[in-house]
C-alpha positions in Angstrom: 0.0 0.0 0.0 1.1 3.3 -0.7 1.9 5.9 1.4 -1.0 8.1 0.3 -3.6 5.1 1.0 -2.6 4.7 3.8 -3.3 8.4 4.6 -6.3 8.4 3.4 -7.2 5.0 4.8 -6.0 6.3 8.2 -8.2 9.6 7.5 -11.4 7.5 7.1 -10.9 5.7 9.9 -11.4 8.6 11.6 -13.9 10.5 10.1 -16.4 12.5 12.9 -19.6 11.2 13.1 -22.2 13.6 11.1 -24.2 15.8 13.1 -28.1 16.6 12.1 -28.6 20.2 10.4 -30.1 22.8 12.6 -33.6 23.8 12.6 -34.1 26.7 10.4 -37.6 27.4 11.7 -37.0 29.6 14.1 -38.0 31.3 16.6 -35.3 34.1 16.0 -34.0 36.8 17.9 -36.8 40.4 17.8 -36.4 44.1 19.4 -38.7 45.9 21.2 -37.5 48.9 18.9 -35.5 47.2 16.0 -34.3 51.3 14.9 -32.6 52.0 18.3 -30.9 48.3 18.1 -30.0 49.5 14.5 -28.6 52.4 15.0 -26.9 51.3 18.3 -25.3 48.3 16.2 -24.4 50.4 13.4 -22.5 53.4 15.7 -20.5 50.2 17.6 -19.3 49.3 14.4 -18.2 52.6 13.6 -21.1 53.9 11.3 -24.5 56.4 12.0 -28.1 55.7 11.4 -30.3 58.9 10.6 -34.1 58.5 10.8 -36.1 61.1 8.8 -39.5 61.2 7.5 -39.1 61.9 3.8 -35.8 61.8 1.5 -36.2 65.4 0.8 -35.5 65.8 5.0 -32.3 63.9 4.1 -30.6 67.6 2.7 -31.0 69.0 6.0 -29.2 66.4 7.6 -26.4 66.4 4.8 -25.5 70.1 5.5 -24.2 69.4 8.9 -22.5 66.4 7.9 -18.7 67.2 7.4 -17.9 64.7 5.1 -20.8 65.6 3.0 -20.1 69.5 2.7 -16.2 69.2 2.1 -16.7 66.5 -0.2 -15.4 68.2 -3.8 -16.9 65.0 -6.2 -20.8 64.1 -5.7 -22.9 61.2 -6.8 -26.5 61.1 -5.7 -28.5 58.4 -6.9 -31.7 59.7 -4.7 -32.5 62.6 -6.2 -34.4 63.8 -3.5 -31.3 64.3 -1.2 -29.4 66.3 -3.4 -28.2 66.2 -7.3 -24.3 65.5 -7.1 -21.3 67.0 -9.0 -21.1 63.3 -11.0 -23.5 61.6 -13.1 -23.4 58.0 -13.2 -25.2 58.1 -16.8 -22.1 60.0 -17.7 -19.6 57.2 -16.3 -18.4 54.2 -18.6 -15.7 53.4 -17.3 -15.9 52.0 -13.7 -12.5 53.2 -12.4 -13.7 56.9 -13.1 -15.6 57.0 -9.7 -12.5 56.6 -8.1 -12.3 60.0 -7.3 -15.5 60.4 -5.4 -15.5 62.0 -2.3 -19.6 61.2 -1.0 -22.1 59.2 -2.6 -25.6 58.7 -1.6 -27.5 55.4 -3.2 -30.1 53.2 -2.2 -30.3 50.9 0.2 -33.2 47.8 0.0 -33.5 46.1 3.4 -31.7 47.3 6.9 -31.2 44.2 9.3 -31.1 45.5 13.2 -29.4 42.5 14.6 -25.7 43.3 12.8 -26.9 46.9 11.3 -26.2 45.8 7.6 -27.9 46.8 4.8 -28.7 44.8 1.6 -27.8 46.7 -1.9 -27.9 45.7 -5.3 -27.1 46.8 -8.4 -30.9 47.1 -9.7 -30.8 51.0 -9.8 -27.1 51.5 -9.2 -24.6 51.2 -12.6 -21.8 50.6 -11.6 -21.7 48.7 -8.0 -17.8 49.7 -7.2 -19.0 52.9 -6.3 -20.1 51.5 -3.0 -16.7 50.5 -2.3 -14.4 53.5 -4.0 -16.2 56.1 -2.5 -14.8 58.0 0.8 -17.6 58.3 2.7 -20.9 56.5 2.0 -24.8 57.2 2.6 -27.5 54.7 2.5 -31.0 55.6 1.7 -33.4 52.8 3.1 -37.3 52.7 3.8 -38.0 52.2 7.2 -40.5 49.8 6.2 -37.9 47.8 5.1 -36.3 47.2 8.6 -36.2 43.8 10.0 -35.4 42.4 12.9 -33.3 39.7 11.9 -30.8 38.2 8.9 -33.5 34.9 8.6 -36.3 37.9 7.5 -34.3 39.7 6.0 -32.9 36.7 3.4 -36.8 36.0 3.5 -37.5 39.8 1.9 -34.8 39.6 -0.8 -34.3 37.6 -4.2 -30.4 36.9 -4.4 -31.4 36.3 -8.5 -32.7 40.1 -8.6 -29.3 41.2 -9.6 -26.3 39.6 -10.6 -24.7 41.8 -7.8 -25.8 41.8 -4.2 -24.6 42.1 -0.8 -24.6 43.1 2.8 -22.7 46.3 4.0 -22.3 46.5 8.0 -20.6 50.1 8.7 -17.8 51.9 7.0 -14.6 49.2 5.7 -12.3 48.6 8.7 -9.6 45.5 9.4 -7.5 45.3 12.9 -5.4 42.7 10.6 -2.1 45.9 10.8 -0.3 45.5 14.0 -4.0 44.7 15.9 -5.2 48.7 15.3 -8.1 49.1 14.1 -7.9 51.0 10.8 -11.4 52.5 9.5 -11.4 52.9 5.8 -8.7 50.7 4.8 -10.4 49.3 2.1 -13.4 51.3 1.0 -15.5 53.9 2.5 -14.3 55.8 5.6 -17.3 57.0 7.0 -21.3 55.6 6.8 -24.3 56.8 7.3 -27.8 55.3 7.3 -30.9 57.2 6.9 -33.8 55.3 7.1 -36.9 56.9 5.9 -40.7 57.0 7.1 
């Protein structure tokens, strides 16, 4: 016998036992107010959550935003907010929104247990722009708050888009030196504002 049957021989041998899959059926974890467990998530991990009442509110809270009012290079993709200094109609070329200093898009479903939010690329051309951007802002109806990853996955279709994903607060790693470094790999600053 050769050495690699008996490896694998000996590996067989000793296989663990299989276990039975979980119950998926719940019953999963709720909030008494999923918004302040939201937004208390989402400032832990480094990010804000803004509640206003209509998307047109959303300017007010912009101007005393920092990032937002010494941002040089715009893109808006909720008009209601404000217009932007960049067109994504105008943008073929992907790496041109490298330059972008705020963008504003659209968020579909906000989860309170982890405070991330579900995008696609449905109404958003070019999906790098969530991750080249400076600072981000996230547009989401407060409708479409849940309490929980299992109703969120339940709200979504993952075959909407070929492009989807969950983004918890602005990009960090602790992986240099064990510091935490916020923005290391996409957007230094995030904001949430969840409408209604």
């Amino acid at each position: 016998m050769s050495s690699r049957d008996e490896i694998l021989t000996a590996v067989r041998r000793h296989l663990p036992q299989s276990s039975p899959l979980p119950d998926l059926s719940g019953p999963w974890i709720t909030y008494p107010d999923p918004f302040a467990q939201f937004a208390s998530v989402l400032e832990m991990i480094g990010g804000r959550c803004v509640r206003v009442s209509s998307e047109a509110e959303i300017a007010n809270q912009l101007a005393a935003m920092p990032q937002y009012s010494s941002a040089k290079q715009t893109l808006s993709l909720v008009p209601a907010a404000f217009s932007g200094t960049v067109s994504m109609d105008q943008i073929h070329d992907p790496h041109e929104l490298a330059d972008i200093d705020f963008a504003i898009l659209p968020g579909e479903i906000a989860v309170a247990e982890n405070a991330a939010v579900w995008v696609n690329e449905v109404d958003v051309r070019h999906r790098v722009i969530y991750f080249l951007c400076q600072h981000l802002a996230l547009v989401v109806p407060a409708s479409n708050l849940v309490h929980n990853l299992h109703e969120a996955y339940e709200r979504l279709s993952v075959t909407a888009s070929p492009f989807g994903g969950f983004i918890a607060g602005p990009s960090k790693t602790a992986d240099i030196e064990q510091s935490l470094v916020i923005g290391a790999h996409g957007p230094r600053s995030m904001t949430v504002f969840l409408v209604g």
